[in-house]
VOGU-3710 file (C-alpha; in Angstrom, 3 decimals, decimal comma):
1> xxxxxxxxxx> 0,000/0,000/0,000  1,052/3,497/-0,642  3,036/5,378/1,850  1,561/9,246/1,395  -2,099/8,111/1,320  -3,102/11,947/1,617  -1,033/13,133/-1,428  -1,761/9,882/-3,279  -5,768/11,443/-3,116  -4,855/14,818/-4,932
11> xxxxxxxxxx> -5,163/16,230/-1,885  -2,162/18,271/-0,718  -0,645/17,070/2,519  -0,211/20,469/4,145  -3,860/21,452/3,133  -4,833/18,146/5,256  -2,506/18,688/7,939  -3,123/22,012/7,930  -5,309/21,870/10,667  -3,264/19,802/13,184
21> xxxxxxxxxx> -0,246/22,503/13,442  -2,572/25,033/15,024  -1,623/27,559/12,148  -4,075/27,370/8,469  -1,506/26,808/5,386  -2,062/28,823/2,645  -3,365/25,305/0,871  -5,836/25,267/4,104  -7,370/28,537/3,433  -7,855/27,928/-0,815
31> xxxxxxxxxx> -9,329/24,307/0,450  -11,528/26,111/2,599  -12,831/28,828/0,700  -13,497/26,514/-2,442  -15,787/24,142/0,260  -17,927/27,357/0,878  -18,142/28,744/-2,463  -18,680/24,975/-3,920  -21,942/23,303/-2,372  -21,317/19,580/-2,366
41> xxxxxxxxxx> -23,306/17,602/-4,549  -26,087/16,034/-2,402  -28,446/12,998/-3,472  -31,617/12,147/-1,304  -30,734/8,730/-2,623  -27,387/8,582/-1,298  -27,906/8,619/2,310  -30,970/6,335/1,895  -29,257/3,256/0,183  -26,705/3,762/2,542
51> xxxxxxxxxx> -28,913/3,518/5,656  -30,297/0,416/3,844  -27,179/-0,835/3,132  -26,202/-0,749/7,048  -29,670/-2,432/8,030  -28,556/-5,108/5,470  -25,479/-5,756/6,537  -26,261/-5,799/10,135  -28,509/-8,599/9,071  -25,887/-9,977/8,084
61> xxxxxxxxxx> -26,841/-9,843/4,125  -23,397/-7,948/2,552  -24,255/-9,804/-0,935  -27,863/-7,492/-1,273  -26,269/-4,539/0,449  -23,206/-4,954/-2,081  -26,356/-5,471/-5,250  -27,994/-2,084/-3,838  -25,125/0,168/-3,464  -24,045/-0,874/-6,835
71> xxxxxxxxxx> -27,229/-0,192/-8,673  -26,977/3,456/-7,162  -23,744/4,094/-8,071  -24,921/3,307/-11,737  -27,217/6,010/-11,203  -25,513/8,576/-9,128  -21,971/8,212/-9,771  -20,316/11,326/-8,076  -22,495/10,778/-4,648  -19,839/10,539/-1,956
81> xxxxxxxxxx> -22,299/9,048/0,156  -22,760/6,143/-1,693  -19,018/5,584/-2,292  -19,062/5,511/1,223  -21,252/2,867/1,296  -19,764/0,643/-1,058  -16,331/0,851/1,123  -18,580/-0,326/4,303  -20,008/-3,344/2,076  -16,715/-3,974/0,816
91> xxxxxxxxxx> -14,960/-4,401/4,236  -18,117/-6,146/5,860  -16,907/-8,461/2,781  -13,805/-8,864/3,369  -11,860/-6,848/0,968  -10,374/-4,729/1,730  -8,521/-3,451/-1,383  -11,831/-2,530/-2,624  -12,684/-0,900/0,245  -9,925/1,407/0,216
101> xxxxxxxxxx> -10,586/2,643/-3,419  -14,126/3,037/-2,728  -13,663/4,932/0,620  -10,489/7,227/-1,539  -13,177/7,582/-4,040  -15,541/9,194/-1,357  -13,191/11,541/0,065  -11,745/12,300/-3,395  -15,539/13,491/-4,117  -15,954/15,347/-0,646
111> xxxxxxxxxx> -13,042/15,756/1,419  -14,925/17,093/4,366  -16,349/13,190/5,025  -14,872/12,540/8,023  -16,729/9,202/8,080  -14,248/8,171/4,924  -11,145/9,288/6,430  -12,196/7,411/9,430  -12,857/4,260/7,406  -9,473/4,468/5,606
121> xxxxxxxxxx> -7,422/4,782/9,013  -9,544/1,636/9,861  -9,058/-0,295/7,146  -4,985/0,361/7,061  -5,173/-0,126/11,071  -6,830/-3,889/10,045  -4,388/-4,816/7,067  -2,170/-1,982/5,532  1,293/0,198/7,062  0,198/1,851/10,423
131> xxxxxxxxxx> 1,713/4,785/8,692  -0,810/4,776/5,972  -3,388/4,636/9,051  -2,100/7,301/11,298  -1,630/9,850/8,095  -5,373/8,883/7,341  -6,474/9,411/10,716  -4,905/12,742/11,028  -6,527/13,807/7,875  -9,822/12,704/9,386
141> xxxxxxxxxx> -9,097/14,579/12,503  -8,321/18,114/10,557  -11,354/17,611/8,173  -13,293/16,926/11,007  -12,452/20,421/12,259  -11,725/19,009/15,784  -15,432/18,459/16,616  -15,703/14,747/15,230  -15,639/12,345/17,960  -14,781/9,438/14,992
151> xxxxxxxxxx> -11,945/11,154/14,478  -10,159/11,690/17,600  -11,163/7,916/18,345  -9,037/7,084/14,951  -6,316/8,794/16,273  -6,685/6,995/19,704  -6,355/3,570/18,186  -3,485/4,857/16,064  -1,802/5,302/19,265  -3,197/2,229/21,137
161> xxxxxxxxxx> -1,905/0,220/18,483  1,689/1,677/18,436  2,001/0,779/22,136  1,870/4,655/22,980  -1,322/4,340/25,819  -0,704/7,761/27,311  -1,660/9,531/24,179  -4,360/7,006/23,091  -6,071/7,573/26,474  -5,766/11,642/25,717
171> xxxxxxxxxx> -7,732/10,949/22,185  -10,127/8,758/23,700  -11,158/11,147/25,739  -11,695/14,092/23,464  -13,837/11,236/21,809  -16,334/10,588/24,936  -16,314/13,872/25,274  -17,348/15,069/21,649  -19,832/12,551/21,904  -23,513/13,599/22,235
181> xxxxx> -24,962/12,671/25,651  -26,261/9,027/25,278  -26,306/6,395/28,395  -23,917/3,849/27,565  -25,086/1,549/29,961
//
């Protein structure tokens, strides 16, 4: 797997990183002022298969959800959302090469889905260079703006996994405390 995941997108690494050194790069500010002036292309459908999707797959039925998120994308091709989806299917499935290209293919549509970048880290946490994961999940973390609980729990098991439990604890709780208020017991 690729070693500069971020720049391997099209996406420039100090626009993604931007974020995390406290000061917005030049790169940051064009990224951020083509997001505003550029609404993202939004499907009703895309959201809707996807919630499908996830009921099918938590039935444990990844064949339909894979058929369904498919026949959308023949439809609705540029629909992050979707792409999204297909990544989720795809790792439910068990492959994950197609699940990274799919969940690259998301981000590469909107870069602002955090959901993606969280997936990626994942998916490179399960079976690719924790490298590839961290960069991922630092990417997730500055699209996320800081306020995406996901994220900072990416980060966490970025650290949890390299044996570094201090800072993993630190992430984790930014996490629970990003979280909306839900009992957890």
């Amino acid at each position: 797997m690729d070693h500069d995941p971020v720049g391997r997108l099209g996406i420039s690494r100090t626009a993604a990183w931007g974020r995390l050194s406290g000061l917005p790069t030049i790169s940051t500010l064009v990224l951020a002022g083509f997001l505003l002036a550029v609404p993202a292309r939004v499907s009703a459908a895309g959201p809707t298969v996807a919630k499908t999707a996830a009921g099918l797959l938590k039935q444990g039925d990844p064949d339909s959800a894979l058929v369904l998120v498919r026949r959308a994308l023949r439809t609705d091709s540029t629909n992050a959302e979707l792409w999204l989806a297909l990544g989720e299917v795809q790792r439910a499935r068990g492959r994950m090469a197609a699940c990274v290209t799919a969940l690259q293919r998301a981000v590469q549509l909107r870069p602002r889905l955090v959901t993606a970048w969280v997936g990626l880290a994942d998916a490179y946490l399960e079976s690719g260079p924790i490298d590839s994961a961290a960069a991922y999940a630092k990417a997730a973390l500055a699209y996320g703006s800081g306020l995406s609980p996901e994220a900072f729990h990416a980060v966490g098991r970025v650290f949890e996994v390299r044996g570094v439990a201090d800072s993993a604890i630190i992430y984790y709780r930014w996490a629970l405390s990003l979280m909306p208020c839900k009992r957890l017991f």
